[in-house]
PDB file with one MODEL, atoms N, CA, C and O in Angstrom:
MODEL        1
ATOM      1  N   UNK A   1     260.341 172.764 -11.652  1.00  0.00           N
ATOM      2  CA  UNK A   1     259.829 171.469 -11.253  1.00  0.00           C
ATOM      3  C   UNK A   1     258.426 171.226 -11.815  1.00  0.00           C
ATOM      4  O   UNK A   1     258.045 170.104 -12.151  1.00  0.00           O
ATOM      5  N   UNK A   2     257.807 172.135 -11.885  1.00  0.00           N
ATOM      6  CA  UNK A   2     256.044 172.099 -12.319  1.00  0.00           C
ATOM      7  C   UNK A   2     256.118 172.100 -13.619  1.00  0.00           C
ATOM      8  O   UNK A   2     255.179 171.621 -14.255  1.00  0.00           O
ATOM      9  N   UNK A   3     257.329 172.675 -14.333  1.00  0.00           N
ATOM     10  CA  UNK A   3     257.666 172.431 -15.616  1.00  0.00           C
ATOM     11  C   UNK A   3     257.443 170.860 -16.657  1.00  0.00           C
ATOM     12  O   UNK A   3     256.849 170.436 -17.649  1.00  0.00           O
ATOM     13  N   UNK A   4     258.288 170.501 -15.701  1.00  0.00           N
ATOM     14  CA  UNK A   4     258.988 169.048 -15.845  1.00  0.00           C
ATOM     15  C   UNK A   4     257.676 167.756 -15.522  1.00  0.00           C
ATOM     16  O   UNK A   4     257.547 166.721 -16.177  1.00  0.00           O
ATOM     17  N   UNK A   5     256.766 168.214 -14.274  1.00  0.00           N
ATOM     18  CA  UNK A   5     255.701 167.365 -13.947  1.00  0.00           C
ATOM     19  C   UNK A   5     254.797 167.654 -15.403  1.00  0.00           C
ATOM     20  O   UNK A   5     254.207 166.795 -16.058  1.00  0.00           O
ATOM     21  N   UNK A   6     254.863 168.826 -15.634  1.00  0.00           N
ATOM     22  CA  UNK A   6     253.761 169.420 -16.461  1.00  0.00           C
ATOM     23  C   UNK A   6     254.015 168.159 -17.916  1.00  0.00           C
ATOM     24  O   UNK A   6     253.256 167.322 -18.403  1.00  0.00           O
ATOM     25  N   UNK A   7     255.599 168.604 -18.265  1.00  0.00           N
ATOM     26  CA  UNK A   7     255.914 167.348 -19.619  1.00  0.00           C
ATOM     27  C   UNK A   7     255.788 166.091 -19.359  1.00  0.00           C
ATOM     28  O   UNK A   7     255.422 165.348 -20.269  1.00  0.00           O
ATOM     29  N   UNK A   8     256.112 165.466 -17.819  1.00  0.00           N
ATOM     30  CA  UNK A   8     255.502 163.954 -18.267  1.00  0.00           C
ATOM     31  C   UNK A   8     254.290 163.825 -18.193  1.00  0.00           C
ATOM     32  O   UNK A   8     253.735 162.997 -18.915  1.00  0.00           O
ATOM     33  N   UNK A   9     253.763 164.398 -17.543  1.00  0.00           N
ATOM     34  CA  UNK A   9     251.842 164.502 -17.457  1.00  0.00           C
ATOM     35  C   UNK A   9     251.529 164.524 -19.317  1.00  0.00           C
ATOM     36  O   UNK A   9     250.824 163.713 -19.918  1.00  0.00           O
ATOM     37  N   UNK A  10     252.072 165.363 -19.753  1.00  0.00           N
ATOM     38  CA  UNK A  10     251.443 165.397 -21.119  1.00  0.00           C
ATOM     39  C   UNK A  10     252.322 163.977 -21.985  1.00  0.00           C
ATOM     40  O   UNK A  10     251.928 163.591 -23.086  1.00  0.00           O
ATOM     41  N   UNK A  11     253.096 163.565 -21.526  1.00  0.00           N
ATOM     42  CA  UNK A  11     253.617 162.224 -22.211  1.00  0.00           C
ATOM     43  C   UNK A  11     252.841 161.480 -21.914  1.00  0.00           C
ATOM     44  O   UNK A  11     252.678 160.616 -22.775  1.00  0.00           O
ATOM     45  N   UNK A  12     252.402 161.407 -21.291  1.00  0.00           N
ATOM     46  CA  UNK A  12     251.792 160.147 -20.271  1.00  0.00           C
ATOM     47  C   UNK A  12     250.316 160.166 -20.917  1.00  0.00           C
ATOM     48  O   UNK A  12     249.540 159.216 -21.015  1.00  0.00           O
ATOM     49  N   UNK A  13     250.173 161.210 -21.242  1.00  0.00           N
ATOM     50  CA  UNK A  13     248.793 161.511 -22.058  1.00  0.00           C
ATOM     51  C   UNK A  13     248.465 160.919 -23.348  1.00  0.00           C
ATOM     52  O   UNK A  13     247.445 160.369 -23.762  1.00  0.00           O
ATOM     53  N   UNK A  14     249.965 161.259 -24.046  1.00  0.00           N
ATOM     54  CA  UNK A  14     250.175 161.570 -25.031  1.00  0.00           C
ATOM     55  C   UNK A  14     250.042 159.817 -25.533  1.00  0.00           C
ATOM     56  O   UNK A  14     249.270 159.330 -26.359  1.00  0.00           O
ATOM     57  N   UNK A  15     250.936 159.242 -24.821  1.00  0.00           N
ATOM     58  CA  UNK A  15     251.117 157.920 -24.730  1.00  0.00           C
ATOM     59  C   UNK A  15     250.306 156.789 -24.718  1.00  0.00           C
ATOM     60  O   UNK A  15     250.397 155.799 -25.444  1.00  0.00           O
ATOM     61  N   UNK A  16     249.327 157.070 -23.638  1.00  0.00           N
ATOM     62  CA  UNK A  16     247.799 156.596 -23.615  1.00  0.00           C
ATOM     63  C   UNK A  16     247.278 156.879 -24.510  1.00  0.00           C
ATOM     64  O   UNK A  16     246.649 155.892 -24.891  1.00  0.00           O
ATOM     65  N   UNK A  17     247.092 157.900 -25.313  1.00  0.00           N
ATOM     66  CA  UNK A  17     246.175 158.141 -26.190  1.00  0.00           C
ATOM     67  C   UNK A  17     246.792 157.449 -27.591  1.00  0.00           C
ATOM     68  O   UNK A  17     246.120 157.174 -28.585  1.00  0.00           O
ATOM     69  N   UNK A  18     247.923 157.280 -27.463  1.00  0.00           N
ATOM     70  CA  UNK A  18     248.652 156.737 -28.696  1.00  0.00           C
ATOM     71  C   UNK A  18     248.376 155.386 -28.587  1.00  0.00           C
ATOM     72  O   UNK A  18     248.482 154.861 -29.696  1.00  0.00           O
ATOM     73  N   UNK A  19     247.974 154.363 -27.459  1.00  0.00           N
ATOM     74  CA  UNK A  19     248.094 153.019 -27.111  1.00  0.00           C
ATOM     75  C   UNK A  19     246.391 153.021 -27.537  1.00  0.00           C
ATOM     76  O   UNK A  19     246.012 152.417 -28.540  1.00  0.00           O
ATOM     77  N   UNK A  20     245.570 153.668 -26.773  1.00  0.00           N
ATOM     78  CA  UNK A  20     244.234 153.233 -27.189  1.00  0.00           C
ATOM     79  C   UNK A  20     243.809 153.544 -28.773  1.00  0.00           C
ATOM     80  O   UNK A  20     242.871 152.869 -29.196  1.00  0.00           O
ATOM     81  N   UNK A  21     244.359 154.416 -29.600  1.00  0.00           N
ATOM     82  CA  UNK A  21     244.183 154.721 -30.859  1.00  0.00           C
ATOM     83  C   UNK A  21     244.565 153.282 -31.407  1.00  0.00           C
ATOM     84  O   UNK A  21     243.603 152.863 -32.051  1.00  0.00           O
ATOM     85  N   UNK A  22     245.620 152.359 -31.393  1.00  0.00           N
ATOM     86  CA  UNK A  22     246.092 151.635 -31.812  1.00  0.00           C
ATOM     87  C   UNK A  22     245.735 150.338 -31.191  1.00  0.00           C
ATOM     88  O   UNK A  22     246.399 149.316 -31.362  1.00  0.00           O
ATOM     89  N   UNK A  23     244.550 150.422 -30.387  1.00  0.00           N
ATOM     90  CA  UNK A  23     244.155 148.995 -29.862  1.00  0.00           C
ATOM     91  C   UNK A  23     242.490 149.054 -30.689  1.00  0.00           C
ATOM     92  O   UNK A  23     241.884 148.072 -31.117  1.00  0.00           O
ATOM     93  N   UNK A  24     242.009 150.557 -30.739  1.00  0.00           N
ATOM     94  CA  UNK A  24     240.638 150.513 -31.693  1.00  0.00           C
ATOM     95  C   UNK A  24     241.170 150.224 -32.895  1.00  0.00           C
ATOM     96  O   UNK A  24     240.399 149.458 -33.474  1.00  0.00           O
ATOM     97  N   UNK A  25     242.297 150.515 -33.671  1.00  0.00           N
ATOM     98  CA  UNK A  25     242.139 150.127 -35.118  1.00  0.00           C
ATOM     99  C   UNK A  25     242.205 149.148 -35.459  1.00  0.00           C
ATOM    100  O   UNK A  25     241.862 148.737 -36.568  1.00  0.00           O
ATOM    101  N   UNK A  26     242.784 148.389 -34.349  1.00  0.00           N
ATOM    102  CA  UNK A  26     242.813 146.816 -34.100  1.00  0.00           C
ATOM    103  C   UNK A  26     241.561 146.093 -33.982  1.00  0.00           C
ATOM    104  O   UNK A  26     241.182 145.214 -34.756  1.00  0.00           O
ATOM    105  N   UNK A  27     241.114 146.405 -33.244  1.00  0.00           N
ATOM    106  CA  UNK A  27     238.706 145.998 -32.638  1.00  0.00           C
ATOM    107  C   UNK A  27     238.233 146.531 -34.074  1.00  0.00           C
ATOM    108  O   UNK A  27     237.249 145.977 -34.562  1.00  0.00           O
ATOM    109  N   UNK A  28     238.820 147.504 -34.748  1.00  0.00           N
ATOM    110  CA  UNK A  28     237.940 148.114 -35.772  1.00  0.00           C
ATOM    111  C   UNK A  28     238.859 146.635 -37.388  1.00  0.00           C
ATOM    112  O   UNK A  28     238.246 145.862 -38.125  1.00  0.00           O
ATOM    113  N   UNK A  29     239.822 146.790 -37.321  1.00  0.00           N
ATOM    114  CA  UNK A  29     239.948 145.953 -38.188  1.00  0.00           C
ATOM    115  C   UNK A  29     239.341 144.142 -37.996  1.00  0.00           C
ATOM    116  O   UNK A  29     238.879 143.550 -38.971  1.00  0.00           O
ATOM    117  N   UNK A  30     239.444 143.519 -36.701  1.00  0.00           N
ATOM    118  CA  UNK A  30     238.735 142.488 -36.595  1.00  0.00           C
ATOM    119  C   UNK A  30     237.236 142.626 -36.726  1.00  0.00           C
ATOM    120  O   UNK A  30     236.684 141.572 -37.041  1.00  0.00           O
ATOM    121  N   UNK A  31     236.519 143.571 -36.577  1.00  0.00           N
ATOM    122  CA  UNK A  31     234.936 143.909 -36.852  1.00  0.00           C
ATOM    123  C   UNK A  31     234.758 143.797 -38.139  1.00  0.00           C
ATOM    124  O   UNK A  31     234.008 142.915 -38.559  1.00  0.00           O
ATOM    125  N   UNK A  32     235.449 144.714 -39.058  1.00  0.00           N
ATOM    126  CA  UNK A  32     235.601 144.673 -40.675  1.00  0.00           C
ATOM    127  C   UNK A  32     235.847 143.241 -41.365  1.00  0.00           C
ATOM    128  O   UNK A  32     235.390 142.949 -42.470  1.00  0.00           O
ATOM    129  N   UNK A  33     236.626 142.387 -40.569  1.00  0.00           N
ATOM    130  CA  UNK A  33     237.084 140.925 -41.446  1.00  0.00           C
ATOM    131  C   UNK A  33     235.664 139.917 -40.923  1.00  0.00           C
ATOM    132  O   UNK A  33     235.341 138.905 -41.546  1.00  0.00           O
ATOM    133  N   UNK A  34     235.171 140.245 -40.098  1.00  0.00           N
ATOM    134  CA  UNK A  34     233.812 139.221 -38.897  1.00  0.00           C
ATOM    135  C   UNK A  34     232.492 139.875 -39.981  1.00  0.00           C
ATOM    136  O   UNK A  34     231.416 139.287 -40.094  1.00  0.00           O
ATOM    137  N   UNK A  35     232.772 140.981 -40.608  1.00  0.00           N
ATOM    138  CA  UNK A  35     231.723 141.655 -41.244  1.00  0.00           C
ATOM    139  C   UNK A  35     231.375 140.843 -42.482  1.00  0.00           C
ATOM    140  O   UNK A  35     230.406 140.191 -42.871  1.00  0.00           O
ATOM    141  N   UNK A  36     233.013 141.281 -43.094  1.00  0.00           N
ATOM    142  CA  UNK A  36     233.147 140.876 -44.508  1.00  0.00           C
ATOM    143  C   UNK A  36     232.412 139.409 -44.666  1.00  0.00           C
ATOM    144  O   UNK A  36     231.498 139.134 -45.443  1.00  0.00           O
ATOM    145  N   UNK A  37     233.175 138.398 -43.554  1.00  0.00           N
ATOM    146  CA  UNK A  37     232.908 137.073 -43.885  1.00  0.00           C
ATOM    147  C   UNK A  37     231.340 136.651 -43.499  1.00  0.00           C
ATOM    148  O   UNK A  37     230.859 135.698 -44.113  1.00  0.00           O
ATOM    149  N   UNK A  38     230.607 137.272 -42.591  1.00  0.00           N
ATOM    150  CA  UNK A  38     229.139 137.236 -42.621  1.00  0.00           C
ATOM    151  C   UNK A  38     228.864 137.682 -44.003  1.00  0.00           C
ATOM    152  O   UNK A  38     228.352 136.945 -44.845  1.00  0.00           O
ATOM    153  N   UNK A  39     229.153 138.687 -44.177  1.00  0.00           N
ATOM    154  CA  UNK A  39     227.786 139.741 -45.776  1.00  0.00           C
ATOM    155  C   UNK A  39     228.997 138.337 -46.939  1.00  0.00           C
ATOM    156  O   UNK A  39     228.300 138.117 -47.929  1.00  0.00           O
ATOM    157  N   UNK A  40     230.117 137.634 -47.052  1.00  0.00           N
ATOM    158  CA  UNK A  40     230.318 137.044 -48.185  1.00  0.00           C
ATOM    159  C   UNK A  40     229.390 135.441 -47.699  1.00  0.00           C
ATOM    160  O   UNK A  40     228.826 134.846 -48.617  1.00  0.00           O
ATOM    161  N   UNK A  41     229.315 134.944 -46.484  1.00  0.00           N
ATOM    162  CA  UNK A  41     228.885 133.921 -46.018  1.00  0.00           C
ATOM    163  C   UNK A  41     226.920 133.530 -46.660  1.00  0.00           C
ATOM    164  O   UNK A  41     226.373 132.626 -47.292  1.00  0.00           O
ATOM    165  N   UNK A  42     226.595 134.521 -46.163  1.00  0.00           N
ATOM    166  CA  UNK A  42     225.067 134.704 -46.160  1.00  0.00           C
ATOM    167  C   UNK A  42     224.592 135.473 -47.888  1.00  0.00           C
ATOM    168  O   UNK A  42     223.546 135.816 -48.440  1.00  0.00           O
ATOM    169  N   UNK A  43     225.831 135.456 -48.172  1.00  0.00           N
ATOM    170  CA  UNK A  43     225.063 136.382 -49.905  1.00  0.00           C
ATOM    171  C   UNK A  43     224.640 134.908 -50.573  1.00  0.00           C
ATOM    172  O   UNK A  43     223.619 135.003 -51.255  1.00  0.00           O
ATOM    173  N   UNK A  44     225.240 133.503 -50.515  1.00  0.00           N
ATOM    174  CA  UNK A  44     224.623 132.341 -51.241  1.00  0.00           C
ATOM    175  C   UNK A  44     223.803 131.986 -50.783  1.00  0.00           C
ATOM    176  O   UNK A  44     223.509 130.898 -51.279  1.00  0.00           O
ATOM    177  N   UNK A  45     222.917 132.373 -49.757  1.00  0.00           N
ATOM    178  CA  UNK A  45     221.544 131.698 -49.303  1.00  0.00           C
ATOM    179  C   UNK A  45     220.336 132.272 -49.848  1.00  0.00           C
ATOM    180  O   UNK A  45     219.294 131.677 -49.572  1.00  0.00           O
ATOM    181  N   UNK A  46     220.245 133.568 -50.748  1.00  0.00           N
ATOM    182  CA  UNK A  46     219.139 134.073 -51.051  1.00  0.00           C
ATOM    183  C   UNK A  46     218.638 135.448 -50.173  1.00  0.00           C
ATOM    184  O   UNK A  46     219.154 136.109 -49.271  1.00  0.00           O
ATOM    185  N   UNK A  47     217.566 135.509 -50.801  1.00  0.00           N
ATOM    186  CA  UNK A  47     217.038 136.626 -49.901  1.00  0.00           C
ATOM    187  C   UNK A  47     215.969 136.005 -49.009  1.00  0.00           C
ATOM    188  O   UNK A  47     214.752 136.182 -48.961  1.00  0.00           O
ATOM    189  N   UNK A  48     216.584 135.426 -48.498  1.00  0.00           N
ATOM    190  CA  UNK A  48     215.596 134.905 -46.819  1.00  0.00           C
ATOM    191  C   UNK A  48     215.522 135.501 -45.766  1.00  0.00           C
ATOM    192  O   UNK A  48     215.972 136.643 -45.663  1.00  0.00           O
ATOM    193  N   UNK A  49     214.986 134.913 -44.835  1.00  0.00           N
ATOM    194  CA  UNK A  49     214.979 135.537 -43.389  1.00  0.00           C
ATOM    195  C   UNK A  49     216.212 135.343 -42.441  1.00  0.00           C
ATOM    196  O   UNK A  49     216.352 135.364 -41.218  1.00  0.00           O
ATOM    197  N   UNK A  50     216.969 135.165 -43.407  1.00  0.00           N
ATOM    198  CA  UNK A  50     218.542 135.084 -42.744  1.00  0.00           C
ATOM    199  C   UNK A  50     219.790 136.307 -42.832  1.00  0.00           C
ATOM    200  O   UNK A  50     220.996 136.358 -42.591  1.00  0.00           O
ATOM    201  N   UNK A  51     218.927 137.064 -43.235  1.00  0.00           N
ATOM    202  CA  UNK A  51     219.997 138.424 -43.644  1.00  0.00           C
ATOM    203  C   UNK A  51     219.999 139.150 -42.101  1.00  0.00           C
ATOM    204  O   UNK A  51     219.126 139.095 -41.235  1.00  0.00           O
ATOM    205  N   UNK A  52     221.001 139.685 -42.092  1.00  0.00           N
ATOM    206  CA  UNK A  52     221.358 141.015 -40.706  1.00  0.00           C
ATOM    207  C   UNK A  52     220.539 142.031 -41.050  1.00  0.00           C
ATOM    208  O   UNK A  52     219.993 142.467 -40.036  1.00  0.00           O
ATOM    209  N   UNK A  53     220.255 142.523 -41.894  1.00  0.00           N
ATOM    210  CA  UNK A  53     219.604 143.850 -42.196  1.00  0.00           C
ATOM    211  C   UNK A  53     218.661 143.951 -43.154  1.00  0.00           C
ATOM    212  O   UNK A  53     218.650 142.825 -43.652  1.00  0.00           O
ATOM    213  N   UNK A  54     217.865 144.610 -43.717  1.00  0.00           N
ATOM    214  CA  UNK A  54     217.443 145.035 -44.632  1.00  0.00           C
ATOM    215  C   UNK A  54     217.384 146.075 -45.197  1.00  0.00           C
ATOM    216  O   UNK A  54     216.996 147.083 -44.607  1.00  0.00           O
ATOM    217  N   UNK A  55     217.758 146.084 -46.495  1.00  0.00           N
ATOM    218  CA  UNK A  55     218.871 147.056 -47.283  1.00  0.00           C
ATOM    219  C   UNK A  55     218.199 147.149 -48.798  1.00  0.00           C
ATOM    220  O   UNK A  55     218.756 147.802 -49.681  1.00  0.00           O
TER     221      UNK A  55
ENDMDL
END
């Protein structure tokens, strides 16, 4: 019986960890496209005081 609790405990783990891996690559791919289109948005204005960083 402790066997059996023991395998869905680790599914259940296993599972979660498989769902949140696949909801960050998701947050991580919308960050990357919000990125892209700022650094392509702001490259025709010059080097003003409008940049995110300084680089």
């Amino acid at each position: 019986m402790a066997l059996i609790l023991a395998v869905l405990l680790l599914a259940l783990l296993l599972g979660g960890l498989g769902f949140a891996a696949h909801a960050l690559w998701w947050i991580a791919v919308i960050v990357l496209v919000v990125w892209l289109l700022g650094f392509v948005l702001r490259m025709g204005e010059g080097t003003g005081r409008g940049r995110w960083y300084r680089w």
